[in-house]
C-alpha positions as CSV (number, residue, x, y, z in Angstrom):
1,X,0.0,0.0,0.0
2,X,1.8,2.9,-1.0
3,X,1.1,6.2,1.0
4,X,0.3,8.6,-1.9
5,X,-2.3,6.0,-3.8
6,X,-5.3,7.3,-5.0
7,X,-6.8,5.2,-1.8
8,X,-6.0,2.5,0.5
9,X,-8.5,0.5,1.9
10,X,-8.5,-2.2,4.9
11,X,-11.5,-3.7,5.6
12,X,-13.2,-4.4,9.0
13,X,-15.5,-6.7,8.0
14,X,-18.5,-5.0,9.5
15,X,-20.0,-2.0,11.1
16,X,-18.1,-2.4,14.2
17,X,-14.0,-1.7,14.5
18,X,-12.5,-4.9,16.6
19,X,-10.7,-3.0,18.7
20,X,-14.0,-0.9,19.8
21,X,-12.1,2.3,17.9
22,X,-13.5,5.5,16.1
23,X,-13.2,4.5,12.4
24,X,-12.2,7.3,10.2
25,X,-12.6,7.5,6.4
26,X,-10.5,10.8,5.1
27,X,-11.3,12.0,1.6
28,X,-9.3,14.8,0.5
29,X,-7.8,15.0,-3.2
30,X,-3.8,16.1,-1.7
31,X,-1.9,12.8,-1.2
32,X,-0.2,14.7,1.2
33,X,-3.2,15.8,3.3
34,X,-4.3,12.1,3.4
35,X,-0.9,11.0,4.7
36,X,-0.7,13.4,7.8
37,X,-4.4,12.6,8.3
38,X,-3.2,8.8,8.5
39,X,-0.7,10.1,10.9
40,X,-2.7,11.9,13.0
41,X,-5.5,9.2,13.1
42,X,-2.8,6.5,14.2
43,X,-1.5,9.2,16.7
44,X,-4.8,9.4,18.6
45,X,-5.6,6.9,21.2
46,X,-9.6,5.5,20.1
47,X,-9.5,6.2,16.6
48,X,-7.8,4.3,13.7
49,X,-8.2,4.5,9.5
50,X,-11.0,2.8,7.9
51,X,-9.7,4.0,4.8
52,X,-8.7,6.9,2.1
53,X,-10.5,8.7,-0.8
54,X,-9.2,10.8,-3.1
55,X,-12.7,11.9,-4.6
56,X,-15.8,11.8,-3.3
57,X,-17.5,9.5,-5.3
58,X,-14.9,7.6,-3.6
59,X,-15.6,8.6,-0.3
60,X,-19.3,7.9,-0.7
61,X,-18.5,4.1,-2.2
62,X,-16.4,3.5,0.7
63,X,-18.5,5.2,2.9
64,X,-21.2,2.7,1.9
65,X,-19.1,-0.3,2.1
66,X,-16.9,-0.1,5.0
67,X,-19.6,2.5,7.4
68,X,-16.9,4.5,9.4
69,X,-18.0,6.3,12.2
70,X,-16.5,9.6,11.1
71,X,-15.8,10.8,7.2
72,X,-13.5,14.1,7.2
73,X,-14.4,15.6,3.8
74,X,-12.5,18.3,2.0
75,X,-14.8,20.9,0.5
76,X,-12.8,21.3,-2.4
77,X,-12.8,17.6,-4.5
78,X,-12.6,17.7,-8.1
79,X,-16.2,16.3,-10.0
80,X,-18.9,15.9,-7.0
81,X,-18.0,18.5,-4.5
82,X,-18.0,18.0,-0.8
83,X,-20.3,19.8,0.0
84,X,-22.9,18.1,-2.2
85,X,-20.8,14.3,-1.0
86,X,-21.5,15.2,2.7
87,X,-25.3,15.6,1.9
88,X,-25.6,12.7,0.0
89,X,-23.9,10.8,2.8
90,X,-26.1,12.5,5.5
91,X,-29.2,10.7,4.2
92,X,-27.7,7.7,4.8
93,X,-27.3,7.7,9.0
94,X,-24.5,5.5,9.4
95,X,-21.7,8.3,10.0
96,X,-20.6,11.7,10.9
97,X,-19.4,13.7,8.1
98,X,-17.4,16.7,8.8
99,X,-16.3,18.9,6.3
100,X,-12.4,20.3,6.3
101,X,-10.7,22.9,4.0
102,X,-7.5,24.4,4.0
103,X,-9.4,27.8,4.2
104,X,-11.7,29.5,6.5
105,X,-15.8,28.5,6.4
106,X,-16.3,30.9,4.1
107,X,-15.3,27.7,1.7
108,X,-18.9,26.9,2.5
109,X,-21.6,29.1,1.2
110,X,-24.9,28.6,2.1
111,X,-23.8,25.6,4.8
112,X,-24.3,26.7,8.0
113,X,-22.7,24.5,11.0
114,X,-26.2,23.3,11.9
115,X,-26.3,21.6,8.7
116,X,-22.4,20.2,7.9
117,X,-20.1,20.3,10.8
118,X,-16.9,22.1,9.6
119,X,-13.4,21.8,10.7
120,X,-9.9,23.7,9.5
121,X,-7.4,21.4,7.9
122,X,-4.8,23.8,10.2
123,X,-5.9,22.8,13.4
124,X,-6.1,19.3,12.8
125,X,-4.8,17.1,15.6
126,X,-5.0,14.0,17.7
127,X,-6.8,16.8,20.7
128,X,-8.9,18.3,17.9
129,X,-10.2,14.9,16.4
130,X,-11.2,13.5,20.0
131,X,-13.1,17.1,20.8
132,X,-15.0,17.0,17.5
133,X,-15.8,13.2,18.1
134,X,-17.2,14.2,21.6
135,X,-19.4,17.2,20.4
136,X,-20.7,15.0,17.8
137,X,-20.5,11.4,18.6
138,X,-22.1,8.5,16.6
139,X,-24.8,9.7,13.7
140,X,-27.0,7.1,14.9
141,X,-28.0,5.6,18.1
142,X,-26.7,1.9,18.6
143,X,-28.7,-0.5,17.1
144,X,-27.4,-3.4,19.2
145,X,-26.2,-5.2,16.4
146,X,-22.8,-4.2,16.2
């Protein structure tokens, strides 16, 4: 698995991560965004990769497939935005999705935080990732299956 593919998947088998984690599917179109993401996912204590997208048709196959807990979307994706990927995925309860950019919110017109969660690519971090997780926690209840 090379660290700038296009994506790099590992599968889980089902909903539920066997080691009880946060599962994280990053979609961002910068190889190098998608490698500290990695990083920084593998850093924080409860969390660990479900897998990479480098578009977001992408993200919303995997998303399907492998149900992470959380998707971090970049706003900015060549073909479907992600913008318009994040509310495609938000009729689908399964996962959080949390819009990043390397910019400010102004990156998203017309979204307000009510509707797409929003987070800075800058202040991206293992204590940043745990306090968005814990203002936003799981998009569904627990169904007792996992």
């Amino acid at each position: 698995m090379r660290p700038d593919a296009p994506a790099t998947r590992r599968r889980l088998g089902d909903n539920a991560s066997v080691s009880g984690a946060v599962r994280v599917l990053v979609a961002d179109d910068s190889p190098a965004f998608r490698r500290v993401a990695k990083q920084v996912i593998e850093l924080s204590p409860g969390f660990e990769l479900a897998a990479t997208a480098a578009t977001c048709e992408e993200a919303v196959e995997l998303t399907e497939k492998l149900r992470p807990h959380l998707v971090l979307m970049d706003v900015r994706m060549p073909a479907m935005g992600g913008i318009d990927a994040a509310r495609r995925l938000g009729t689908n309860c399964g996962a959080q999705v949390v819009l990043i950019s390397a910019g400010s919110g102004e990156d998203t017109p017309g979204v307000s935080a009510a509707d797409l969660p929003y987070m800075a690519k800058a202040s991206f971090g293992p204590a940043t990732l745990r306090a968005l997780w814990d203002r936003l926690g799981p998009a569904c209840p627990p169904s007792g299956r996992d």
